[in-house]
C-alpha positions in Angstrom: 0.0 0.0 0.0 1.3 3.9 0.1 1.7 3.8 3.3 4.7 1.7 2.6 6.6 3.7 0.1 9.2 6.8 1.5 8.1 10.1 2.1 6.9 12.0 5.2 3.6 13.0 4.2 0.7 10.7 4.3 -1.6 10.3 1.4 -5.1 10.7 2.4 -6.6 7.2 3.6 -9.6 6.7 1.1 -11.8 9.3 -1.3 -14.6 8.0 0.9 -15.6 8.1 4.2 -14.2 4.7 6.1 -15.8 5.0 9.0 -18.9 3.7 7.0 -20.1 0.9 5.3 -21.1 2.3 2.4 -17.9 4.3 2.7 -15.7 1.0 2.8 -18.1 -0.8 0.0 -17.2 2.2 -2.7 -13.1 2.0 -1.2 -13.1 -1.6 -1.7 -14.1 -1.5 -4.9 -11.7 0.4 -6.2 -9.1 -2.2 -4.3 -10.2 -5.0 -6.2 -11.0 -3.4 -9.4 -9.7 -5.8 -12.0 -8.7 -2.9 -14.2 -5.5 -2.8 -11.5 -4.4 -6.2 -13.0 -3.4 -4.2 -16.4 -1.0 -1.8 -14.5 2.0 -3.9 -15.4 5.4 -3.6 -14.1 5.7 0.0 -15.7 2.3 1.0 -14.6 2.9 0.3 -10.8 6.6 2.1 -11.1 4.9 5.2 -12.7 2.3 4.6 -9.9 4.6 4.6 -7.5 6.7 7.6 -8.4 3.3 9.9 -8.3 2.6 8.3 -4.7 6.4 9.5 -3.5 6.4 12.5 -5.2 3.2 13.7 -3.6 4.5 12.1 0.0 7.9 14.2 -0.4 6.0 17.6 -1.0 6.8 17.7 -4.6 3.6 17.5 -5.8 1.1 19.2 -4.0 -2.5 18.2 -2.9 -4.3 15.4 -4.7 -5.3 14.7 -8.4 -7.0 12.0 -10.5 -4.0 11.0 -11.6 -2.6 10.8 -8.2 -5.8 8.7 -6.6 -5.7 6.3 -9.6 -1.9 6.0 -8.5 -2.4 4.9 -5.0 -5.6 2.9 -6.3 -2.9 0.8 -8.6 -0.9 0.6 -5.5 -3.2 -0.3 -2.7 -4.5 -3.0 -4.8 -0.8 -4.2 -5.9 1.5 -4.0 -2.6 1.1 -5.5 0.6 0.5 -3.1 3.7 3.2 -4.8 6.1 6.0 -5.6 3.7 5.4 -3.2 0.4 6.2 -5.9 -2.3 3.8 -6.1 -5.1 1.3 -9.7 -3.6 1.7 -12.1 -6.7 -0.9 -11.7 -9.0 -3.5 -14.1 -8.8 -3.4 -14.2 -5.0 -4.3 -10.4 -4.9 -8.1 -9.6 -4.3 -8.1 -7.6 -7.4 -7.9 -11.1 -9.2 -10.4 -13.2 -6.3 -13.0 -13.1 -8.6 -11.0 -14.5 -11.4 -8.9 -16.7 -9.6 -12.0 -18.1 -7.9 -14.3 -18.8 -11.0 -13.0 -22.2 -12.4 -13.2 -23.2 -8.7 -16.6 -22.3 -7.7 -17.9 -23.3 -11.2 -16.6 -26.6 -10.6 -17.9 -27.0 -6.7 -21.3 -26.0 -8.2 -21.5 -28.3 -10.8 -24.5 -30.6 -10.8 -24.2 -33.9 -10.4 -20.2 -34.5 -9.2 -19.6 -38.0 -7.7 -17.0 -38.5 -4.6 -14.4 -38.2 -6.6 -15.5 -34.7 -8.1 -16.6 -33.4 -5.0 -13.0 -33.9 -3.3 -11.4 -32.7 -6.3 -12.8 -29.2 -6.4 -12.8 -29.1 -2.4 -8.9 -29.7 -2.1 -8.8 -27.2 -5.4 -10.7 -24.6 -3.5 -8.7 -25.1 -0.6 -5.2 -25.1 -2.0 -6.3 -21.4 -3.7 -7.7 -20.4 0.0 -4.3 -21.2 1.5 -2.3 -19.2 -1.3 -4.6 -16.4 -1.0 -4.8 -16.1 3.1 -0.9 -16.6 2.9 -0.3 -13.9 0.3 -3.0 -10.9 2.1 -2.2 -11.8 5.8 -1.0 -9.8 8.5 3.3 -10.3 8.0 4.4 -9.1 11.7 3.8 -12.5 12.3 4.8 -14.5 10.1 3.8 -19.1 9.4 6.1 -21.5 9.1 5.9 -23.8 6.3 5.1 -26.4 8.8 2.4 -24.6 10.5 1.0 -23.7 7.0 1.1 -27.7 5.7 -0.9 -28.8 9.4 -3.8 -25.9 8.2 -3.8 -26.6 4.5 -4.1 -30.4 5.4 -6.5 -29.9 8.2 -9.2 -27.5 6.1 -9.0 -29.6 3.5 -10.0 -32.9 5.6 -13.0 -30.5 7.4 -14.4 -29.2 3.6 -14.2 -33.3 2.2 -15.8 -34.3 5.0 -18.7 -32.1 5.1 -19.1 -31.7 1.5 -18.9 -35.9 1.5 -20.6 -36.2 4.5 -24.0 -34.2 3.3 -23.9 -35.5 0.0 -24.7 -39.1 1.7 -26.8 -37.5 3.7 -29.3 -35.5 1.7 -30.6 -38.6 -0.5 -31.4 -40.1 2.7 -34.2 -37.4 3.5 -37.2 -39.0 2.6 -39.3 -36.6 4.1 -38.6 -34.2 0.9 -39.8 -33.9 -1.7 -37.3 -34.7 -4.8 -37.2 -31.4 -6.3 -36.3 -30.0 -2.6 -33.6 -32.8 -2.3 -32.1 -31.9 -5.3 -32.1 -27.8 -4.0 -30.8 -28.8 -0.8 -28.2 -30.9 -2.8 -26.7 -27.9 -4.6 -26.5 -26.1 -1.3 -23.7 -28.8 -0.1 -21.3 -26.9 -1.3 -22.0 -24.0 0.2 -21.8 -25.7 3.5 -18.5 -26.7 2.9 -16.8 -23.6 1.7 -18.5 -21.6 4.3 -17.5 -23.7 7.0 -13.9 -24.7 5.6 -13.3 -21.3 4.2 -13.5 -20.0 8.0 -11.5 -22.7 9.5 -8.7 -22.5 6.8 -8.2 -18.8 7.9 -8.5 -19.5 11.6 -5.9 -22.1 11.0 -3.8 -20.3 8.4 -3.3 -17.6 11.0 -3.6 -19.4 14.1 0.1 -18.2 14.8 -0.9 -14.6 14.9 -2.9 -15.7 17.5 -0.8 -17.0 20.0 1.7 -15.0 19.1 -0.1 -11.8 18.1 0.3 -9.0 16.0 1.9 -5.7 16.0 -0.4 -2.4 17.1 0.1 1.0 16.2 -0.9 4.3 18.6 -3.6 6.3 16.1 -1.3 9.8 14.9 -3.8 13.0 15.7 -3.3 15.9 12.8 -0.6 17.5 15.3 1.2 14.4 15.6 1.4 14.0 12.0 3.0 17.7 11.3 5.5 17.2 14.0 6.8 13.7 12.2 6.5 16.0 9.0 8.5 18.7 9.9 11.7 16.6 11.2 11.3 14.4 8.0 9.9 11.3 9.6 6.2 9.3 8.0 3.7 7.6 9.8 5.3 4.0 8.9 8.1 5.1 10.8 6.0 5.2 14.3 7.2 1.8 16.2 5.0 -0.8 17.1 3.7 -0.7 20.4 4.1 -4.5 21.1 2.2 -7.7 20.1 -1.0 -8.0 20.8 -2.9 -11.6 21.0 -6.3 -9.7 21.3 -6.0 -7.8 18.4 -4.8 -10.7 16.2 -7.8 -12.7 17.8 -10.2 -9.9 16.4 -8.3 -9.2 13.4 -8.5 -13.3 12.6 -12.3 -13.5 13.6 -13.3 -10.7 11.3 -11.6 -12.2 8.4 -13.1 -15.2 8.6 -16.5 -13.6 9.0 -15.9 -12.0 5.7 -14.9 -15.1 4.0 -18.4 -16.4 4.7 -20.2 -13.6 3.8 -18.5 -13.5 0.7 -18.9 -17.1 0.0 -22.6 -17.5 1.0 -24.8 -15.1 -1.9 -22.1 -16.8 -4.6 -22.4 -20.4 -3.2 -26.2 -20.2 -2.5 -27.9 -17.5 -5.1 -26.4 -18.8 -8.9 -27.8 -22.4 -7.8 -30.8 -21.8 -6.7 -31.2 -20.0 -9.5 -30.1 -22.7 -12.2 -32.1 -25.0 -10.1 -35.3 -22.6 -11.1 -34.1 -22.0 -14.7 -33.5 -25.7 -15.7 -37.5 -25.8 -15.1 -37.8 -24.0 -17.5 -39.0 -25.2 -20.9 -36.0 -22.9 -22.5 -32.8 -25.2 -20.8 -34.3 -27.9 -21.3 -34.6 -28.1 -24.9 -30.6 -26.5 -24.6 -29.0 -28.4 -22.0 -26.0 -26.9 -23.4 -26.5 -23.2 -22.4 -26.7 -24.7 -18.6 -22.7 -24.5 -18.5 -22.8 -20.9 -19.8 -25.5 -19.8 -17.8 -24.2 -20.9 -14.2 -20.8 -19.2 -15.1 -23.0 -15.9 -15.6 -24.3 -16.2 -12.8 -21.1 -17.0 -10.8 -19.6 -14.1 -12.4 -22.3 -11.7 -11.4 -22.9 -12.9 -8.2 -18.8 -13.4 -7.2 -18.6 -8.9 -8.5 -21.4 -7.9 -6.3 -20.7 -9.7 -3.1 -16.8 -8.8 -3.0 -16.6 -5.8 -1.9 -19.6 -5.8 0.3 -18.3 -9.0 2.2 -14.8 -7.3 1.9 -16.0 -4.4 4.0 -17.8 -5.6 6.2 -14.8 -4.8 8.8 -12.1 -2.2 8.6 -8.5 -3.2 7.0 -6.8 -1.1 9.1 -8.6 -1.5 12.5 -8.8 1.6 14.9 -9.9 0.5 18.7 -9.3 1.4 22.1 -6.1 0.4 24.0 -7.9 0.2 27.0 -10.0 -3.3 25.0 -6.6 -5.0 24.7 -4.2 -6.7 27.1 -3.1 -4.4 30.3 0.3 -3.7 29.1 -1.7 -1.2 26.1 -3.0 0.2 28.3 -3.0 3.9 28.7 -0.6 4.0 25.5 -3.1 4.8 23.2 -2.6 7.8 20.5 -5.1 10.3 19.8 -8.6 9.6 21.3 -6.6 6.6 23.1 -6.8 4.4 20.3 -4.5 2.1 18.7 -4.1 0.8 15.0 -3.5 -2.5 13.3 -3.5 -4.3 10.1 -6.5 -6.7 10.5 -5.5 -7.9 6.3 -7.8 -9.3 4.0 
């Protein structure tokens, strides 16, 4: 992000107001605009030089040019380290990355062996995308990382396995509610996997917690200013486990709210549309038609699941552990990467 590059002024946060949802929805739609994928190499350097120029006083107050800047490089660099995250990994690219997957999880009519498939799939992508956006103060080992990969993708077999057995078996249904309640398996799995694959991924930051940041007032921002010195350079207060706890729980909320409309509306939907006299004289178009819908559904939910919480999390000192206490910066709060 900008806050990463050198200079002693800070950028504006957003264009929009972050304190509200609405305000975070329109900000984290410009973060994972796919547009941002087409920067390049010389797109983000270009990008780049704007942001520093603008953060060493050469240039001004803020542009378009200069907001499209540090939209190519919010959506391209990581917060904590400031190297560009590899490309299908960022959330720019989560719809893309996530298409083939979901189209395959949704597929009616996989056996076993397509259902486990697509599950350690969707998985393996979880685990590169949670690794790539996560908080890096605290950073997994590779062996921490194998334990979580292997144990989310036992938990998503299971239940996607598990309810496919099961489902047939409710007699009290009627078919055509079987077959809906069918196509809803997947859902049940990603949602639930999805969370435990983050909770695991990160379960280090957890114990081990994550680095907090006092919150800068305007004064405190001119002062670092005037002796040549950005916001980045403030040191960390110390580790917090709380904070990581929260930061952890919040991203795995948003995983399931960003899974659940695009796991659960484009089925139901196909299920409703394959009644239909048009699909099924052109069995064909059913392919076509569920990757609309995916498509559709996968744009709309992102950034409303996305910001659902705050990236960079602002709460009072006095909420975590006793040695924050009293430490807080302006309005005693403190600051922390919660990542994505």
């Amino acid at each position: 992000m900008s806050s990463s590059l050198p200079g002693h002024r800070e950028l504006p946060e957003s264009q929009y107001d972050l304190s509200t949802y609405w305000g975070r929805v329109k900000q984290t739609a410009t973060i994972t605009d796919p547009r941002t994928l087409f920067a390049g190499k010389h797109g983000l350097e270009h990008a780049k030089q704007l942001v520093v120029a603008y953060k060493k006083g050469e240039i001004k107050q803020m542009t378009p040019d200069l907001w499209k800047a540090k939209k190519i490089v919010d959506s391209t660099l990581h917060p904590d380290t400031g190297k560009p995250v590899l490309l299908p990994f960022r959330m720019s690219c989560f719809v893309f990355s996530n298409l083939v997957v979901t189209v395959g999880m949704l597929t009616p009519g996989l056996g076993t062996r397509g259902t486990i498939f697509w599950q350690v799939v969707n998985q393996s992508l979880n685990v590169a995308i949670n690794n790539a956006n996560a908080n890096k103060s605290t950073p997994l080992s590779y062996s921490k990382m194998a334990q979580s990969y292997f144990l989310a993708v036992g938990a998503s077999c299971s239940v996607a396995v598990g309810l496919n057995s099961l489902v047939p078996r409710l007699k009290r249904f009627s078919p055509s509610a079987r077959t809906t309640l069918g196509r809803l398996v997947p859902f049940a799995a990603v949602a639930s996997a999805g969370a435990l694959n983050v909770l695991l991924m990160r379960g280090e930051e957890m114990r081990t917690g994550i680095d907090v940041y006092p919150v800068l007032s305007e004064k405190d921002k001119a002062e670092l200013a005037a002796v040549g010195r950005a916001e980045a350079d403030v040191p960390s207060l110390g580790k917090s486990r709380k904070a990581a706890t929260l930061a952890v729980g919040e991203t795995a909320l948003s995983r399931v709210f960003n899974s659940s409309p695009i796991m659960v509306v484009p089925p139901l939907i196909l299920v409703r549309l394959q009644r239909t006299e048009w699909l099924r004289r052109n069995p064909r178009y059913t392919t076509p038609v569920n990757l609309g819908l995916i498509l559709a559904m996968s744009f709309v939910a992102l950034p409303f699941a996305l910001a659902a919480f705050p990236q960079r999390q602002k709460i009072s000192a006095e909420s975590l552990e006793q040695d924050f206490h009293g430490r807080g910066g302006d309005g005693g709060l403190v600051v922390f990467n919660r990542g994505i």
